[in-house]
C-alpha positions in Angstrom: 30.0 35.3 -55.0 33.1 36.7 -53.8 36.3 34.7 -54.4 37.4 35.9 -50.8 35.1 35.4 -48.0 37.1 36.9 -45.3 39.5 39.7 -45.8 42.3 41.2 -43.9 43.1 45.2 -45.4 46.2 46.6 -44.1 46.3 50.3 -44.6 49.7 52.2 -43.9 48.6 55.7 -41.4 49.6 57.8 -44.4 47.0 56.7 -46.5 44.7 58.6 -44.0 46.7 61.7 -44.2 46.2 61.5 -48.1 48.5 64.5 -49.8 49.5 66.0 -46.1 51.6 63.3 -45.2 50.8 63.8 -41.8 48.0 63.8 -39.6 44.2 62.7 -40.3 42.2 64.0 -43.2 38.6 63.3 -43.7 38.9 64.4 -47.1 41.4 61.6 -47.3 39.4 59.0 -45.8 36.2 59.5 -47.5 37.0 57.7 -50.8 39.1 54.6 -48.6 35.9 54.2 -46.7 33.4 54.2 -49.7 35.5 51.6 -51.2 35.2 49.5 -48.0 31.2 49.8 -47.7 30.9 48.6 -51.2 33.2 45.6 -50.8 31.0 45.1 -47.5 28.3 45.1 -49.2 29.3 42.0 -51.3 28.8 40.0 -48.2 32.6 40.1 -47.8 33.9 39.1 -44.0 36.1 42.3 -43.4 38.5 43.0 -40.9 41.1 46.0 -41.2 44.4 46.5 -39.6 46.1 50.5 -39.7 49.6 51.5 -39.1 50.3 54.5 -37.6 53.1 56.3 -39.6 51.1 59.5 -40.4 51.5 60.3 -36.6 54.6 58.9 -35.2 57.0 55.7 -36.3 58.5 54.2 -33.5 61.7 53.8 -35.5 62.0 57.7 -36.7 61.7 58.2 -33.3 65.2 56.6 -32.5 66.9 59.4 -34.6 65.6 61.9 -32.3 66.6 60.1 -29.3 63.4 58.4 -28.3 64.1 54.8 -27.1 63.4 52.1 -28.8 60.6 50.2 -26.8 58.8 53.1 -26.0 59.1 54.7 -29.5 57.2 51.8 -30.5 54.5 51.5 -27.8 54.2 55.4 -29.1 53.4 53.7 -32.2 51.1 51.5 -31.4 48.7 54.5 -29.7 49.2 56.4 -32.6 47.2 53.3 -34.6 44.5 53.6 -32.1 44.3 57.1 -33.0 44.0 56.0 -36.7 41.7 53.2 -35.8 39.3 55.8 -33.7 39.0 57.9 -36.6 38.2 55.4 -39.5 36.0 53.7 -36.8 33.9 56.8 -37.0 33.9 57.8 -39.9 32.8 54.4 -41.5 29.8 54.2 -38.9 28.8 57.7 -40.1 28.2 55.9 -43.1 25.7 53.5 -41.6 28.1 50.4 -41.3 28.4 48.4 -37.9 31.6 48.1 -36.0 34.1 47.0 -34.2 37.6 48.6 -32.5 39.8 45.9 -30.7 43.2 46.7 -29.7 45.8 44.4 -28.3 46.6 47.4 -25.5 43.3 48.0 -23.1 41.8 51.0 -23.0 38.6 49.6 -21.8 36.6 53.2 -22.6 37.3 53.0 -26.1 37.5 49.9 -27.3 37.4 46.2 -26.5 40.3 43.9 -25.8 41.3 41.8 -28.7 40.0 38.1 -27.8 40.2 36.1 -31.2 37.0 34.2 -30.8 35.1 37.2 -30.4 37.1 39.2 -33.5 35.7 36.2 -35.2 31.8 35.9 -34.1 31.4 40.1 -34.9 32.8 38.9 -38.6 30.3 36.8 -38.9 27.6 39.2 -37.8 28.7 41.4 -40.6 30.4 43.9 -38.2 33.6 45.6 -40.1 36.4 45.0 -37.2 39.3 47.3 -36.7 42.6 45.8 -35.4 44.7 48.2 -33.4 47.7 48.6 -31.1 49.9 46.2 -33.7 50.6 42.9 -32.0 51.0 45.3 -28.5 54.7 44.2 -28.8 57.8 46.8 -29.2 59.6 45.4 -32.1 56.9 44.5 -34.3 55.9 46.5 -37.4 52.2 46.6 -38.0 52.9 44.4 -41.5 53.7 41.3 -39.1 50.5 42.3 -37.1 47.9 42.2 -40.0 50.4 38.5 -41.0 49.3 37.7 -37.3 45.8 38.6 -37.1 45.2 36.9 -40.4 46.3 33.7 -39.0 44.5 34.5 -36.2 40.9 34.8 -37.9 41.4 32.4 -40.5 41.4 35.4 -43.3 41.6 34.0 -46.8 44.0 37.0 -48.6 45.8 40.0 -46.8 45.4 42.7 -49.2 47.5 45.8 -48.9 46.4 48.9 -50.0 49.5 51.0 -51.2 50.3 54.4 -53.8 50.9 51.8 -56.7 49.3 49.3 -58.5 51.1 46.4 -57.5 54.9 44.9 -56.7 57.8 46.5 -58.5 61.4 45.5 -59.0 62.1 48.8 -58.0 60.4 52.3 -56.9 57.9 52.6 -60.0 57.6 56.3 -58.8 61.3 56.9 -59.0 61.9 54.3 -62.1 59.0 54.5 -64.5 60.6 51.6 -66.4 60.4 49.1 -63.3 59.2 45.7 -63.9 56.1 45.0 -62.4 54.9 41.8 -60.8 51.7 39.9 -62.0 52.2 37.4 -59.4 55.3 36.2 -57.4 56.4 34.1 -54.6 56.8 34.6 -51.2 60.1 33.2 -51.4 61.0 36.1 -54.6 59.9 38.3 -52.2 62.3 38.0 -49.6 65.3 36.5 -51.7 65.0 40.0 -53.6 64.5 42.2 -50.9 61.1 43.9 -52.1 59.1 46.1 -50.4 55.8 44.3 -49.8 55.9 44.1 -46.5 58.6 43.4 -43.8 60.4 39.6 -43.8 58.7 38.2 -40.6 55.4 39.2 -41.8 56.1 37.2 -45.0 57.7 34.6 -43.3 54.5 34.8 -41.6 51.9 34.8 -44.5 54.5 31.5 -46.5 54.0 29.6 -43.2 50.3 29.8 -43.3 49.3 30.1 -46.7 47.4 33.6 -46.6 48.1 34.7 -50.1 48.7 38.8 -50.4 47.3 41.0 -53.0 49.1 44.2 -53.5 47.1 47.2 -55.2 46.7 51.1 -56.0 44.5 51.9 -52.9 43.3 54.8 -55.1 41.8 52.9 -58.3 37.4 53.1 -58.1 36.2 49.4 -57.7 40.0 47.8 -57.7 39.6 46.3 -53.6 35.7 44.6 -54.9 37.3 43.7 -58.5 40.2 41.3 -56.7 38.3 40.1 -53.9 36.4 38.8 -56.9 39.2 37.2 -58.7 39.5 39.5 -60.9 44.1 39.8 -61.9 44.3 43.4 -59.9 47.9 44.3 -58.7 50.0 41.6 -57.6 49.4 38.6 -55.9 52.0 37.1 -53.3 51.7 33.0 -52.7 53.6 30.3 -52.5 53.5 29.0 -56.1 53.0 31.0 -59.1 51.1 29.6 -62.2 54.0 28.9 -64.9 
């Protein structure tokens, strides 16, 4: 039985343009999507929030003169783009699901309506949060803090290029300290990069714990929805 009924995954838009850096690559998204259909297949509630950096950031966009607001809202369609394509390319795997999106585009996808979100979770559908929180100013961190709140999720977990939290860059530093577990107060009073402040503020203020881990390790999302000590874990008190 897994330790985490329901899940929340944030995946950053990169991690769908795999060595790229831009763009959507199947190649890319096969292995992320193998590793969702076997934690699925544990019985494990799963709902999946995208960002959409590996098409446009709304706050790159400001250096090239693109307002704020709308640099943003560009942001937000450029996770539905994200969320289209995983949508598909999970279902060509057999799995059943679901695209909501806090901006309507009612030929694509459904509106997102929280007591619905919640009922196709409990049907076993895999449901796909996109359009971020349909604000400007909101990163899609503090969207998958919001929708986990929303949908009662258990654990955030965020699929990133390392294996956990870092003091520093462990790409750039091989040396920095890693984090077996930390608080979300650490977090913030240190300034690391797990995700932005509100969204931490966020997770602290309802008690939705967040696992950090190597997106790219075979069984590592099934192994800590299990319990099992993989990457970091971010709560409010850490055992001594």
């Amino acid at each position: 039985m897994p330790r985490y009924r329901r899940v929340l995954l944030k995946l950053s838009g990169e991690a769908l343009a795999g060595d790229q850096g831009f763009g959507i690559v199947p190649e890319a998204m096969k292995p992320i999507c193998e590793e969702i259909i076997k934690l699925h297949r544990t019985g494990t509630q799963i709902a999946i929030v995208l960002g959409g950096g590996n098409i446009f950031r709304g706050l790159k966009g400001l250096t090239s003169g693109v307002d704020r607001v709308t640099g943003d809202y560009m942001g937000m369609l450029a996770t539905v783009i994200n969320g289209l394509a995983l949508q598909d390319m999970l279902e060509k795997f057999g799995v059943s699901t679901r695209l909501m999106s806090s901006i309507p585009i009612v030929e694509l996808y459904e509106p997102f309506i929280r007591r619905r979100a919640i009922r196709y979770l409990e049907e076993s559908f895999i449901v796909i949060f996109a359009g971020g929180t349909g604000n400007p100013f909101f990163s899609t961190d503090t969207a998958a803090a919001l929708r986990a709140a929303q949908i009662n999720a258990d654990v955030i977990v965020k699929g990133t290029r390392v294996d956990g939290v870092y003091e520093r860059d462990p790409l750039a530093y091989p040396d920095a300290k890693k984090f077996d577990e930390i608080t979300f107060s650490d977090v913030l009073t240190k300034s690391l990069k797990v995700m932005d402040a509100s969204a931490i503020a966020m997770c602290r203020d309802n008690n939705i714990p967040i696992i950090v881990y190597n997106l790219h390790r075979t069984d590592a999302l099934t192994r800590l929805v299990d319990g099992e000590p993989v990457g970091t874990i971010v709560k409010e008190e850490v055992n001594g």
